[in-house]
Steps between C-alpha positions, in 0.01 A plus 500: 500500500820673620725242455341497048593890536863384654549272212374748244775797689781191445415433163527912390787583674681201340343622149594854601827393633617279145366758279699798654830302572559530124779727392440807264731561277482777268588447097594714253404384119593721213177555255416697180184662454345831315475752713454902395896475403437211253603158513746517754714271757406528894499340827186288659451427888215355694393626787248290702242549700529874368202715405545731238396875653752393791797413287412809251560726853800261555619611155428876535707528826804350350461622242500856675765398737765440202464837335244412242128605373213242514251506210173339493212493290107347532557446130795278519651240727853607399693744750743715392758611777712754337878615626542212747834518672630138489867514576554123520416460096561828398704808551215713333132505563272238383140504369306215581185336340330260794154298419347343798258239459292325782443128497329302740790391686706879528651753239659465185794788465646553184729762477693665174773697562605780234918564574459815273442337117505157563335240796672346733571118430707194646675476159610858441525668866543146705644679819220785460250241460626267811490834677114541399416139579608605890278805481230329393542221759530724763193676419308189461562382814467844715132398324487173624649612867272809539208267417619188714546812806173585420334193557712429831353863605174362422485164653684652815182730522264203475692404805438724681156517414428163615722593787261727617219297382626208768600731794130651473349162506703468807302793623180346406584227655582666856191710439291191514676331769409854650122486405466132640698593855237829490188322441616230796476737762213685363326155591648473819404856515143444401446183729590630799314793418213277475537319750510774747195675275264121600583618873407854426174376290395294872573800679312728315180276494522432882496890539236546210314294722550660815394810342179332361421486861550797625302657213263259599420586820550910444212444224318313797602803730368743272160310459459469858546858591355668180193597716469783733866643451579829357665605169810498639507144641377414234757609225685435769404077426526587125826545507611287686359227244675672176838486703475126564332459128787690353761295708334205380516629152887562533567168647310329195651689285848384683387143476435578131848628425637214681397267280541694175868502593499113635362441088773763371749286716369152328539662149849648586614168570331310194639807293928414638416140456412528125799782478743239656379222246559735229816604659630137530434481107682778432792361662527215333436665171764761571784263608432289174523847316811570693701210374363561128655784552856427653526257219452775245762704661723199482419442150559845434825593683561145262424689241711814600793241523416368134470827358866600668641187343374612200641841530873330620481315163449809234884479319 
């Protein structure tokens, strides 16, 4: 069984480790498209692995951060970001025009930008619109890098997790070690405990007996002399019978608890010997558990690694 899950940890990390050795590099295509402006010329970028409400906030900060106002509407996908201080492509404020669309694979940025009468292109503002291809490339991958972090952050908390998860089986573990060394001496415990009880059991009959006896012949006693004695004398007798009766009693009862605590003993014992069975289970089932889990962590501190290759390879 453990060494299919080794196999199956080889064969991800080497997916994991192919797929995320790939370079990203970010392009810049020039597009037309209607937006509220008209047919106009912009700028397109894709973002991947991007989700839209994350790269919207994205787009507000910046958007903030150079100077400008962020629009938005439930009504329209288009977002207008008025008076945005650009001073690589222009010397003047710029109002901007960005759709976002999300596909299955990341974001779809389109972005128009108004230079104050007409839109920035390659063929009329070429250094402007080199200038805007960087932007947009830069903002793309801060995307792509916040998200990669994010996942690193994520997986390195699933680490831990399982971390945890394999230093408290090694707890468990200890604990039943624990249990089994417990239950051990409780049957020492119990046995000599019995065995010392069987002596106490022989003793306690012998002197049950012995008092038999002497009840016996204080009865006989009583019998004997029960004529032509006075009250006295004779309560005298009486009592003398209850005394050895009760001390009878008490030894019985003795003799009683003896062997209540001789079958208390037995069940004791029975009770640690199923406990250490169980015990024994655990142990095996828990050190099984414990290298599932050590190869998760190794899969996943794999899969940290992957992810930071990933992250190494955003251009």
């Amino acid at each position: 069984m453990l060494k299919k899950v080794s196999s199956f940890i080889t064969a991800v990390v080497f997916s994991l480790s192919f797929a995320f050795a790939q370079q990203y590099n970010f392009v810049v295509n020039e597009v037309e498209q209607t937006i509220s402006q008209g047919q106009q010329t912009g700028l397109e970028v894709f973002i991947p692995e991007a989700q839209l409400k994350t790269v919207q906030s994205a787009l507000a900060k910046w958007t903030k951060s150079n100077k400008g106002k962020y629009i938005a509407s439930k009504k329209s996908s288009e977002i207008f970001q008025d008076n945005v201080l650009l001073t690589s492509v222009s010397e003047n404020t710029v109002d901007m025009y960005t759709v976002l669309t999300q596909q299955k694979e990341g974001i779809q940025m389109r972005t128009f930008v108004d230079l104050g009468g007409v839109f920035l292109s390659s063929a009329g503002h070429p250094q402007a619109f080199a200038a805007m291809e960087t932007i947009l490339i830069d903002f793309a991958r801060a995307q792509l890098v916040s998200k990669v972090d994010g996942d690193i952050n994520t997986e390195a908390k699933h680490l831990k997790t399982l971390e945890t998860e394999l230093k408290n089986l090694g707890k468990q573990n200890d604990s039943y070690h624990k249990d089994i060394a417990n239950n051990k001496t409780n049957i020492s415990k119990q046995e000599q405990a019995m065995s010392k009880n069987e002596v106490d059991q022989k003793s306690k009959e012998q002197q049950i007996s012995i008092q038999q006896q002497i009840l016996l012949e204080v009865r006989q006693k009583r019998s004997t002399m029960a004529v032509g004695i006075d009250k006295d004398s004779q309560k005298l007798l009486d009592n003398q019978v209850k005394n050895e009766e009760k001390n009878l009693k008490s030894f019985e009862s003795q003799l009683n608890k003896l062997k209540s605590d001789y079958s208390s003993s037995i069940k004791s014992i029975e009770k640690s010997k199923s406990t250490i069975a169980q015990r024994e289970q655990d142990i095996i089932k828990n050190e099984e558990d414990q290298k599932t889990k050590q190869q998760q962590i190794e899969l996943q501190k794999q899969i940290i690694d992957a992810i930071k290759t990933k992250r190494s390879n955003i251009k």
